[in-house]
DOSE-234968 format. One record per residue: residue number from 0; x, y, z of N, C-alpha, C in turn; residue in one letter. Coordinates in Angstrom, 2 decimals. Layout:
{torza NUM&npx X&npy Y&npz Z&capx X&capy Y&capz Z&cpx X&cpy Y&cpz Z&gulo a}
...
This chain:
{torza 0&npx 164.54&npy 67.52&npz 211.61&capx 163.63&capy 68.53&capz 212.11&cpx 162.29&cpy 67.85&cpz 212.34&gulo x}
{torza 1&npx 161.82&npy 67.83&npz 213.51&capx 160.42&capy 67.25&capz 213.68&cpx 159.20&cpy 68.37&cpz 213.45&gulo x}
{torza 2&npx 158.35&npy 67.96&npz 213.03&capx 157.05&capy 68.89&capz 212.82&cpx 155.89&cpy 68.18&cpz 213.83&gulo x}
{torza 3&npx 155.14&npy 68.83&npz 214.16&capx 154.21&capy 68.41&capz 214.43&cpx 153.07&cpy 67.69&cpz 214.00&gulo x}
{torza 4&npx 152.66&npy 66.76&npz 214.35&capx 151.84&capy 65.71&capz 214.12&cpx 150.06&cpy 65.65&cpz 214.78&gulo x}
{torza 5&npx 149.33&npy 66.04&npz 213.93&capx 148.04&capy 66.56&capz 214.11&cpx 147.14&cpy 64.89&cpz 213.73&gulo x}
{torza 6&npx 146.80&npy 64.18&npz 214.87&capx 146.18&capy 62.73&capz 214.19&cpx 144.70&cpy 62.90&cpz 213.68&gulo x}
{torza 7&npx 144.32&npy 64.56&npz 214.31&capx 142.64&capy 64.34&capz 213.44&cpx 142.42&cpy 64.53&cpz 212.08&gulo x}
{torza 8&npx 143.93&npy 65.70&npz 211.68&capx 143.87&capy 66.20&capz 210.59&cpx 144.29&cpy 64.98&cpz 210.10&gulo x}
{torza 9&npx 144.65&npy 64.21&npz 210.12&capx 145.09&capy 63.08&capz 209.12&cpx 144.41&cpy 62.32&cpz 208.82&gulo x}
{torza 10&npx 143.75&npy 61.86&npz 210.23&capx 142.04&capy 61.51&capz 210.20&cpx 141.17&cpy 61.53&cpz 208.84&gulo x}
{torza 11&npx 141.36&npy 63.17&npz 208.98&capx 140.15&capy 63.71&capz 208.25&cpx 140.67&cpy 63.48&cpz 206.42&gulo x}
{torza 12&npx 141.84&npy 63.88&npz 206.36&capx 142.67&capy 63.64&capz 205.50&cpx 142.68&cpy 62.39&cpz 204.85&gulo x}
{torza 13&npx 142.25&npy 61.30&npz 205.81&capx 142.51&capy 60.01&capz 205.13&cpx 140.82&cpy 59.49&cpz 204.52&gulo x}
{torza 14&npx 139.88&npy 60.09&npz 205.78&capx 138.30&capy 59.98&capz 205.03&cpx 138.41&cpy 60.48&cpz 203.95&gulo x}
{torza 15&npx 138.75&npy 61.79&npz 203.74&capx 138.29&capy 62.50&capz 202.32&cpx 138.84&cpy 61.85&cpz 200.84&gulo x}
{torza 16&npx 140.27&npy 61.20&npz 201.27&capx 140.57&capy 60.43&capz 200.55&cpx 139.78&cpy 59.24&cpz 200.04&gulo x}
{torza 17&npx 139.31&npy 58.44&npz 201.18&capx 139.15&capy 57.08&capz 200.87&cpx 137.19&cpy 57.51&cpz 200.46&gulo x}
{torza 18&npx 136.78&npy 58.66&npz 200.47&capx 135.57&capy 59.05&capz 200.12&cpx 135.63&cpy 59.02&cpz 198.75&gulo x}
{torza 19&npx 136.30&npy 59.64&npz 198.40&capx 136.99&capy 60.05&capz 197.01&cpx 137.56&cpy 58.79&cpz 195.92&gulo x}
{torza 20&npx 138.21&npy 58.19&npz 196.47&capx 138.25&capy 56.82&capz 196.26&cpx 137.37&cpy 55.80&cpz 195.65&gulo x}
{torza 21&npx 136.41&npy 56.14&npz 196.33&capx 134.97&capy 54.97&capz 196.30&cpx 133.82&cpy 55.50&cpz 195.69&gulo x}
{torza 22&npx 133.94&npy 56.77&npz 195.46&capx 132.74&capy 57.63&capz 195.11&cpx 133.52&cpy 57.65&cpz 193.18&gulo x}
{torza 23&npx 132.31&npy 57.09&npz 192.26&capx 132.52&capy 56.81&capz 191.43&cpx 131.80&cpy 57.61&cpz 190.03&gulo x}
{torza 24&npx 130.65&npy 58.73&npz 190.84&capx 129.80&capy 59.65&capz 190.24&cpx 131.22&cpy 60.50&cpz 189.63&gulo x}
{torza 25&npx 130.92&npy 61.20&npz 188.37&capx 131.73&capy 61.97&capz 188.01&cpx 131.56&cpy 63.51&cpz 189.21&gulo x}
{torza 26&npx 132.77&npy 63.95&npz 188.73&capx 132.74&capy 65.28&capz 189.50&cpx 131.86&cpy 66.17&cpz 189.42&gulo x}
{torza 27&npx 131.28&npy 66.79&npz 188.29&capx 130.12&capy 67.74&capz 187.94&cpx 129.23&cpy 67.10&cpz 188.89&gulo x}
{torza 28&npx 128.52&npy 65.87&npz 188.77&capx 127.48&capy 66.07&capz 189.78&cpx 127.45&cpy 65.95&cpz 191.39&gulo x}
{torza 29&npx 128.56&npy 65.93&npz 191.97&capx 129.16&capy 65.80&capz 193.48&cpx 129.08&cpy 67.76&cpz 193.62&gulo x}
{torza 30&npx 129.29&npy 68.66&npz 192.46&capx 128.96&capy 69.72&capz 192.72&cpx 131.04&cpy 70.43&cpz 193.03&gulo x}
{torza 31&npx 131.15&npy 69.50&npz 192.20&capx 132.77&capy 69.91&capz 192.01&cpx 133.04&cpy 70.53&cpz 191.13&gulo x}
{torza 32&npx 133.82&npy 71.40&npz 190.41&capx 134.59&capy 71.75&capz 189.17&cpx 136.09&cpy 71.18&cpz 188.74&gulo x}
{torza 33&npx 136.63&npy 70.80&npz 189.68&capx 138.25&capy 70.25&capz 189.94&cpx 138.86&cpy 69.88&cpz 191.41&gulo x}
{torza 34&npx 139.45&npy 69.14&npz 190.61&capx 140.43&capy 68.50&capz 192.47&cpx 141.44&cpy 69.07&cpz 191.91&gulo x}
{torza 35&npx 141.89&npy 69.92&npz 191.56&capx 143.53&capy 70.26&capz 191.14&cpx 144.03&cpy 71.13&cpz 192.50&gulo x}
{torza 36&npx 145.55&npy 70.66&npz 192.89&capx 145.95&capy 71.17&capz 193.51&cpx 147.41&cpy 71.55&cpz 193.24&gulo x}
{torza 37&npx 147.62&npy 72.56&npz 193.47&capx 148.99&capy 73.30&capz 192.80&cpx 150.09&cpy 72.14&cpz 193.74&gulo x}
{torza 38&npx 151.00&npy 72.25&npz 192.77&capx 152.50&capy 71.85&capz 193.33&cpx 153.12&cpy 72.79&cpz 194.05&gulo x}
{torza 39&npx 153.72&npy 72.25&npz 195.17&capx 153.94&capy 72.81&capz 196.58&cpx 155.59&cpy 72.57&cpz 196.55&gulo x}
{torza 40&npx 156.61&npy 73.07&npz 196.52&capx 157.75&capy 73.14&capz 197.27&cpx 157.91&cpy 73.42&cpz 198.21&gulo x}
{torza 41&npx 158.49&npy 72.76&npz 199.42&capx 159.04&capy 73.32&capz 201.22&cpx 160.58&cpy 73.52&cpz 201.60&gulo x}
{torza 42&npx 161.17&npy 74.47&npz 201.47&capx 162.94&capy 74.63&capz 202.10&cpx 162.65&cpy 75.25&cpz 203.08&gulo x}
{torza 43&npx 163.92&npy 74.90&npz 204.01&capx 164.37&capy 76.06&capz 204.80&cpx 166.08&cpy 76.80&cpz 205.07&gulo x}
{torza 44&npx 166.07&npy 77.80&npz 205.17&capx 167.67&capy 78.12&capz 205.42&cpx 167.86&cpy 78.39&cpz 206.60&gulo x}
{torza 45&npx 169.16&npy 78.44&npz 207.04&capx 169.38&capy 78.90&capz 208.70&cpx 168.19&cpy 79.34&cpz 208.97&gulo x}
{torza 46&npx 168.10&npy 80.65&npz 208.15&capx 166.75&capy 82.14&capz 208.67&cpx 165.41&cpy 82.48&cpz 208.21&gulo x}
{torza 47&npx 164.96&npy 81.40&npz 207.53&capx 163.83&capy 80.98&capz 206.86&cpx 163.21&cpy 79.64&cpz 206.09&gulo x}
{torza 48&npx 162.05&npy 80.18&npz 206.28&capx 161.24&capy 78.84&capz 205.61&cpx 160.51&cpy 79.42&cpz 203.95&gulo x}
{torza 49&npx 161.02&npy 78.74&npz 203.10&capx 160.63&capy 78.83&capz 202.07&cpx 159.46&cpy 78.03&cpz 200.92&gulo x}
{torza 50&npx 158.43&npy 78.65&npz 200.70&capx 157.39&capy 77.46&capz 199.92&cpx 157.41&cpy 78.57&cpz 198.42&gulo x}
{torza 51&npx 157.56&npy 77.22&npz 197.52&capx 157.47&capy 77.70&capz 196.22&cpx 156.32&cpy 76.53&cpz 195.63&gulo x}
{torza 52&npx 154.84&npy 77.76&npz 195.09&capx 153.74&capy 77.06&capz 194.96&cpx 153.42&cpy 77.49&cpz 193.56&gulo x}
{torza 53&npx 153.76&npy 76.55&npz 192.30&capx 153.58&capy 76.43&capz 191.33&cpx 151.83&cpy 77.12&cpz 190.72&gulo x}
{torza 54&npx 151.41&npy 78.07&npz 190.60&capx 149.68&capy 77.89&capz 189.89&cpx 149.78&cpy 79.19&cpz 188.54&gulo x}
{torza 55&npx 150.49&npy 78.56&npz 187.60&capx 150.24&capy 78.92&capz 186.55&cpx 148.72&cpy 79.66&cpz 185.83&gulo x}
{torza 56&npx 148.71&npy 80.61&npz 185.38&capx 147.46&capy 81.13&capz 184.92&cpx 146.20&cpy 81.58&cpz 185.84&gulo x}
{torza 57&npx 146.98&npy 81.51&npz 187.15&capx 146.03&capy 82.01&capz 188.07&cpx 146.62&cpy 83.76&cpz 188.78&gulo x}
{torza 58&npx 145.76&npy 84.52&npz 188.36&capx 145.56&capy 85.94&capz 188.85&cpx 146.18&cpy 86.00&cpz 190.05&gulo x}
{torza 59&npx 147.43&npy 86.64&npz 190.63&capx 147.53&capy 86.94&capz 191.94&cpx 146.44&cpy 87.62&cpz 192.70&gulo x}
{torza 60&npx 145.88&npy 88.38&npz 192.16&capx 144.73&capy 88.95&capz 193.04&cpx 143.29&cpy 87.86&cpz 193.56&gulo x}
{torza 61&npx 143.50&npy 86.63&npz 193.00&capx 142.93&capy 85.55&capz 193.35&cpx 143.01&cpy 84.89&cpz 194.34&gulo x}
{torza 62&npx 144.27&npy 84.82&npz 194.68&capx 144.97&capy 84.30&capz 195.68&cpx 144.92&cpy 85.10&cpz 197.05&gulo x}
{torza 63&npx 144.64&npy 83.70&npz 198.00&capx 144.87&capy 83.94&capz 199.32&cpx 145.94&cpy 83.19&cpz 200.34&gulo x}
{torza 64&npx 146.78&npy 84.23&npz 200.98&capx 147.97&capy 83.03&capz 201.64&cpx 147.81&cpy 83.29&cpz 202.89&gulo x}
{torza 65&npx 147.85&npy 82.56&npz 203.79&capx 147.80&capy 82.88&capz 205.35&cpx 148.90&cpy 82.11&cpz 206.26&gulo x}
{torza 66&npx 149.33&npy 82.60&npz 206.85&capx 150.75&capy 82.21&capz 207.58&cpx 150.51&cpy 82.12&cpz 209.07&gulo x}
{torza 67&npx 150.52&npy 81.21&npz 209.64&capx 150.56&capy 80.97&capz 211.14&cpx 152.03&cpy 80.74&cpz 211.60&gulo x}
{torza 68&npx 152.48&npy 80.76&npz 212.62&capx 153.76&capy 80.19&capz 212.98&cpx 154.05&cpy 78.78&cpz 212.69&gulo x}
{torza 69&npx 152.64&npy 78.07&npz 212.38&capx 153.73&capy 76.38&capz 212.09&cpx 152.60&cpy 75.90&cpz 210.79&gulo x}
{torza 70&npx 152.10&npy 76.90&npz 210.23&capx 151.37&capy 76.39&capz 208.97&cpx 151.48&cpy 77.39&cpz 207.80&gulo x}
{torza 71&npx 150.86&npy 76.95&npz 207.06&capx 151.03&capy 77.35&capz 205.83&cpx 149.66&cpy 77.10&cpz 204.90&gulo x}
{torza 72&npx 149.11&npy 78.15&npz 204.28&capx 147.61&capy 77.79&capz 203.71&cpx 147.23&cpy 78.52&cpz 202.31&gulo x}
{torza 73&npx 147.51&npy 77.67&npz 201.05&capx 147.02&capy 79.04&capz 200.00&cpx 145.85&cpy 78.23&cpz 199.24&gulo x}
{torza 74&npx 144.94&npy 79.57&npz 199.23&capx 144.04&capy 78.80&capz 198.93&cpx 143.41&cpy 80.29&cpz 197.26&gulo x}
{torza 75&npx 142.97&npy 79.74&npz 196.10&capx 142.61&capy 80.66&capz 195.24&cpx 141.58&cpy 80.02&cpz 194.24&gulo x}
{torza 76&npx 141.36&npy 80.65&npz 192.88&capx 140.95&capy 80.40&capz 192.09&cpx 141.44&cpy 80.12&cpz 190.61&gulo x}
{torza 77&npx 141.26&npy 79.31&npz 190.20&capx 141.83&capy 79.17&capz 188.90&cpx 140.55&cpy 79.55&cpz 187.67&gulo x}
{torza 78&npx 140.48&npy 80.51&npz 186.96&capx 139.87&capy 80.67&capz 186.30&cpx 139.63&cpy 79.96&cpz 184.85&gulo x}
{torza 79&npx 139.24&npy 79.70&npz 183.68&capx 139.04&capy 79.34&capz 182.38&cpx 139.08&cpy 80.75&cpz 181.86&gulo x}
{torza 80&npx 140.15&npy 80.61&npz 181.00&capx 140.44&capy 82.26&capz 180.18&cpx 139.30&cpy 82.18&cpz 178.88&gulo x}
{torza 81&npx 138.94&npy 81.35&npz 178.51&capx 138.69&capy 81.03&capz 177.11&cpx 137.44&cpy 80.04&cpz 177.03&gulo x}
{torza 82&npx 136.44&npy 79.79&npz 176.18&capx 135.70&capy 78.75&capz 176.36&cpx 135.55&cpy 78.20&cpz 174.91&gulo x}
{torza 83&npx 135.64&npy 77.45&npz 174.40&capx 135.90&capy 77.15&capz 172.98&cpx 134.76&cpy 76.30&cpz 172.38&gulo x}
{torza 84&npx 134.06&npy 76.57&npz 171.53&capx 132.80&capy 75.90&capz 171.03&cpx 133.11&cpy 75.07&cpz 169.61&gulo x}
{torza 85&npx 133.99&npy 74.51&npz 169.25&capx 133.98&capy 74.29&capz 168.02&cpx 133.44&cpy 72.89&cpz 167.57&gulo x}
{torza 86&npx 133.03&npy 72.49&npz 166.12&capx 132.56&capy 70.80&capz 165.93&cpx 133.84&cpy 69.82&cpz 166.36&gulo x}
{torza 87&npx 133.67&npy 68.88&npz 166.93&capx 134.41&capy 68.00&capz 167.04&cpx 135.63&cpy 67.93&cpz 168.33&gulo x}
{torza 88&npx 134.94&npy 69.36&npz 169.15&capx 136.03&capy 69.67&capz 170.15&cpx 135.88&cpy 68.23&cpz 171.54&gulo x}
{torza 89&npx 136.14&npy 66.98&npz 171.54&capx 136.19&capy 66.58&capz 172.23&cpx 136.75&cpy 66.12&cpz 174.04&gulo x}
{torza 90&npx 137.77&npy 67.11&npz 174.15&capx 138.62&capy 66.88&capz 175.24&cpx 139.16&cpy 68.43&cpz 175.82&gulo x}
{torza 91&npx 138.83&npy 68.60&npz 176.97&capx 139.21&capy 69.95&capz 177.71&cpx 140.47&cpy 68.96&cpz 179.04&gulo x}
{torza 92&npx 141.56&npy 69.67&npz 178.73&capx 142.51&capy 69.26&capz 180.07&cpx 142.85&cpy 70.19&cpz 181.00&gulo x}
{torza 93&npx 142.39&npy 71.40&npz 180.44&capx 143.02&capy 72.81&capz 181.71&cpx 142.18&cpy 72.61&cpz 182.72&gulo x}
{torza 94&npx 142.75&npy 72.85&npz 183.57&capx 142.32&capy 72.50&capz 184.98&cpx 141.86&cpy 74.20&cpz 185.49&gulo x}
{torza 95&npx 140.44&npy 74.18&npz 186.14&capx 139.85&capy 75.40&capz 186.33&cpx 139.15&cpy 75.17&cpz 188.04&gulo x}
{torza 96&npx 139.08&npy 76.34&npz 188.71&capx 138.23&capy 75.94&capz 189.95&cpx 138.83&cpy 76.14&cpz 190.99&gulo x}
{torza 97&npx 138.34&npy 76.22&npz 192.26&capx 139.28&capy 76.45&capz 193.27&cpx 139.96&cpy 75.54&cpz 194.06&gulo x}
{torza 98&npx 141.18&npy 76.11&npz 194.71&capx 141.82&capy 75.29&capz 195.05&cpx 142.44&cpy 75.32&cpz 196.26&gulo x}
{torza 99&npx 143.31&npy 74.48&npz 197.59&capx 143.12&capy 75.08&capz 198.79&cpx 144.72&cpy 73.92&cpz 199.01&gulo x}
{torza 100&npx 145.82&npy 74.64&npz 199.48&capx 146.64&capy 73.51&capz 200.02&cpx 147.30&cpy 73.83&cpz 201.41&gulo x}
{torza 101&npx 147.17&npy 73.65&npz 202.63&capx 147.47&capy 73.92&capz 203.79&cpx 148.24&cpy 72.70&cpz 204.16&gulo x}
{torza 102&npx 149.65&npy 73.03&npz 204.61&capx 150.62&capy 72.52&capz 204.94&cpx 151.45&cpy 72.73&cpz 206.12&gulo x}
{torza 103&npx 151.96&npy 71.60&npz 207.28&capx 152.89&capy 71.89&capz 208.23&cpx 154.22&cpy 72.68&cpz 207.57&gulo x}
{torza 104&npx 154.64&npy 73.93&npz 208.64&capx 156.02&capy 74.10&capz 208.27&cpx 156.96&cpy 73.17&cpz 209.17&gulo x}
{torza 105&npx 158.38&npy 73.04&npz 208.88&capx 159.24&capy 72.58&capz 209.29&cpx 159.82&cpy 73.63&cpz 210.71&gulo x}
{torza 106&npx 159.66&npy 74.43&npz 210.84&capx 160.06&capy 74.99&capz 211.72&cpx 159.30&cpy 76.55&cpz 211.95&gulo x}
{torza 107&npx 159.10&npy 76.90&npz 212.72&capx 158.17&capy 78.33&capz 213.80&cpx 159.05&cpy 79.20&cpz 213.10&gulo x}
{torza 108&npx 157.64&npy 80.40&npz 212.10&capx 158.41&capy 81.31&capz 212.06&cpx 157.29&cpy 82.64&cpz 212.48&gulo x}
{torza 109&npx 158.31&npy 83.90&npz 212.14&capx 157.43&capy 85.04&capz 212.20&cpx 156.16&cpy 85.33&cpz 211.26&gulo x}
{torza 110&npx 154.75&npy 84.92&npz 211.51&capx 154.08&capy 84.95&capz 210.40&cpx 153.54&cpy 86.70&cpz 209.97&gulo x}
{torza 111&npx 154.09&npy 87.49&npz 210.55&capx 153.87&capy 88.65&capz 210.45&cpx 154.69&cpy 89.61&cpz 209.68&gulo x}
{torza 112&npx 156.25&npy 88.65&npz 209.59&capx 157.24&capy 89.35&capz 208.84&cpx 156.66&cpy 88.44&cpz 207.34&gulo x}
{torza 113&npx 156.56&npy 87.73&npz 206.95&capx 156.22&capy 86.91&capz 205.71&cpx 156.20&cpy 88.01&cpz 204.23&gulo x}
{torza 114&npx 156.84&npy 87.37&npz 203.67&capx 156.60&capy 88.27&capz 202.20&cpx 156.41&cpy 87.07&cpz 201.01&gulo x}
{torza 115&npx 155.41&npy 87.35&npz 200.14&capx 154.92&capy 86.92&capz 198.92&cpx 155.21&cpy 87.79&cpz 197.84&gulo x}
{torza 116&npx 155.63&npy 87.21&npz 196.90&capx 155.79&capy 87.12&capz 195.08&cpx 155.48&cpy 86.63&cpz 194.13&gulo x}
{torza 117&npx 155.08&npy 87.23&npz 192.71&capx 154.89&capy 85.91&capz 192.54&cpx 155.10&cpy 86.58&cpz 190.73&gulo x}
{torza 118&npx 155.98&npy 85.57&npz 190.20&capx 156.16&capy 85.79&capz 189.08&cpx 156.52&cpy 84.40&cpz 188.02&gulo x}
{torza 119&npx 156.02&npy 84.77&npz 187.04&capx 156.18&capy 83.34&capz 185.91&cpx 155.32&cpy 81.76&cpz 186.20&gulo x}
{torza 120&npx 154.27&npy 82.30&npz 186.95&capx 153.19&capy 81.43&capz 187.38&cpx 153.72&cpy 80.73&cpz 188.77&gulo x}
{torza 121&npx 154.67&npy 81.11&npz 189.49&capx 155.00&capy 81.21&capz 190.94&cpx 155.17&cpy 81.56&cpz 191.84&gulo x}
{torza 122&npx 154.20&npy 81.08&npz 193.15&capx 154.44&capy 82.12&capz 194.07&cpx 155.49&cpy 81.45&cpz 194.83&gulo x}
{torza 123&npx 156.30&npy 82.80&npz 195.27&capx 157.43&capy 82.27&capz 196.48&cpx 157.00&cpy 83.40&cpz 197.70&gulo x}
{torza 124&npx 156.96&npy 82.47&npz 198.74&capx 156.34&capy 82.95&capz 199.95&cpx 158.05&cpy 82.45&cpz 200.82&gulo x}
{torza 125&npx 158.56&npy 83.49&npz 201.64&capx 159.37&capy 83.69&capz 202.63&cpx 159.11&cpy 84.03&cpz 203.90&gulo x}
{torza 126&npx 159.13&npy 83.07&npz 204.85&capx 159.00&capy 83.18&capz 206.01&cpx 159.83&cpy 83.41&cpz 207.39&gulo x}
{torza 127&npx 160.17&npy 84.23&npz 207.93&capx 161.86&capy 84.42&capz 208.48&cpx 161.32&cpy 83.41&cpz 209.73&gulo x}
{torza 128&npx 162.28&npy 82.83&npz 209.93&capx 162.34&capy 81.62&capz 211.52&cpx 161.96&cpy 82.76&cpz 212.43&gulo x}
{torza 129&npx 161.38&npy 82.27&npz 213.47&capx 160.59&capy 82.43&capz 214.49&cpx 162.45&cpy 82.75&cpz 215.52&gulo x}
{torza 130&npx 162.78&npy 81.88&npz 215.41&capx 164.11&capy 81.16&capz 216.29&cpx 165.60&cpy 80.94&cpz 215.32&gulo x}
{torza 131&npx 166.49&npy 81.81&npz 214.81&capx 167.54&capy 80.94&capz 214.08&cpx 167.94&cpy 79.64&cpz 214.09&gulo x}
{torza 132&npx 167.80&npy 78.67&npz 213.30&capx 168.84&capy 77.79&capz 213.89&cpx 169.82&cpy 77.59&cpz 214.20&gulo x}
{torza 133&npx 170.42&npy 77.02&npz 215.17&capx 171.71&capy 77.78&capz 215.92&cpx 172.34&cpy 75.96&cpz 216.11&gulo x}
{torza 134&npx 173.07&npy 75.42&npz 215.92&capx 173.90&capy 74.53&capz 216.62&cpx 174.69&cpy 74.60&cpz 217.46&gulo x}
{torza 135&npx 173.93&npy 74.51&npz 218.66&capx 174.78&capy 74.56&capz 220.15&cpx 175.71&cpy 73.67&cpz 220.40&gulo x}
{torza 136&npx 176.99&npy 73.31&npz 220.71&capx 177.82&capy 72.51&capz 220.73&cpx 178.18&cpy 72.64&cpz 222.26&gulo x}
{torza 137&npx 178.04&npy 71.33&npz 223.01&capx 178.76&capy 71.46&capz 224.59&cpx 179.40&cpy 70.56&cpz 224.68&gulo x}
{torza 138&npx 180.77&npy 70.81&npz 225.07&capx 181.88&capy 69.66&capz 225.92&cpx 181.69&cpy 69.09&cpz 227.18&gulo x}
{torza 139&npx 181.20&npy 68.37&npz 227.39&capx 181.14&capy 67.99&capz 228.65&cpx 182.25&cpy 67.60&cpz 229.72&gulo x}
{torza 140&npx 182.60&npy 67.86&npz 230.64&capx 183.96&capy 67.39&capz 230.91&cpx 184.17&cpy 66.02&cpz 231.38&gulo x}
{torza 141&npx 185.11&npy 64.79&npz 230.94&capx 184.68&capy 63.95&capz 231.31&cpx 185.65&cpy 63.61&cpz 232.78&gulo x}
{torza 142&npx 184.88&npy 63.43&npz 233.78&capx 185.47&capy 62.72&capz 234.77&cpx 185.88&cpy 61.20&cpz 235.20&gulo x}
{torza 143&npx 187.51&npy 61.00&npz 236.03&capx 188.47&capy 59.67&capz 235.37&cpx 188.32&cpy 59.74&cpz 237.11&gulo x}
């Protein structure tokens, strides 16, 4: 299945990287809270495209998903439930802050039929094909 190939977005994709890279200030003062970005699953079946986007402890009502025919975009907040003051508390690992992952789909679908869920800290977003996939088969006749 070919997807489409966007060279600015990759472009841009590859600056932000190699910015990121080289930039050696901690995050707090760049005016960041987190680079965390949820884990992304992509399927598709004959009649849909399926993304299963892992974000544990984040509020569905946080969340924003937007569906184009050949993209895919969720973007939310991860909150801090708790803030903990104690002597000797040296190390915080929960990951808090917002977060944004926009992705090619594999194939054109209806972004208007789309349905979202989301349970046990996952959302599953279903997208019905635009087009079934269909395997056309032709004989050609061969001439002797």
């Amino acid at each position: 299945m070919l997807v489409p190939w966007h060279p600015m977005q990759e472009l841009d994709r590859l600056r932000q990287e190699m910015n990121r890279l080289f930039d050696w200030s901690p995050a707090w003062s760049r005016g960041m809270v987190s680079t965390w970005q949820p884990s992304l699953d992509i399927y598709q079946t004959d009649t849909e495209v399926v993304a299963m986007v892992e974000i544990p402890g984040v509020n569905p009502e946080d969340v924003d998903v937007t569906v184009t025919k050949n993209m895919l975009s969720v973007k939310g907040n991860l909150k801090q439930s708790e803030e903990v003051k104690e002597e000797g508390y040296f190390r915080s690992e929960r990951r808090y802050g917002a977060f944004q992952r926009v992705v090619p789909l594999p194939a054109e679908v209806k972004s208007t039929e789309t349905k979202a869920s989301f349970k046990n800290g996952v959302l599953e977003i279903r997208m019905p094909k635009a087009k079934p996939l269909q395997e056309e088969s032709f004989k050609p006749k061969i001439e002797h």
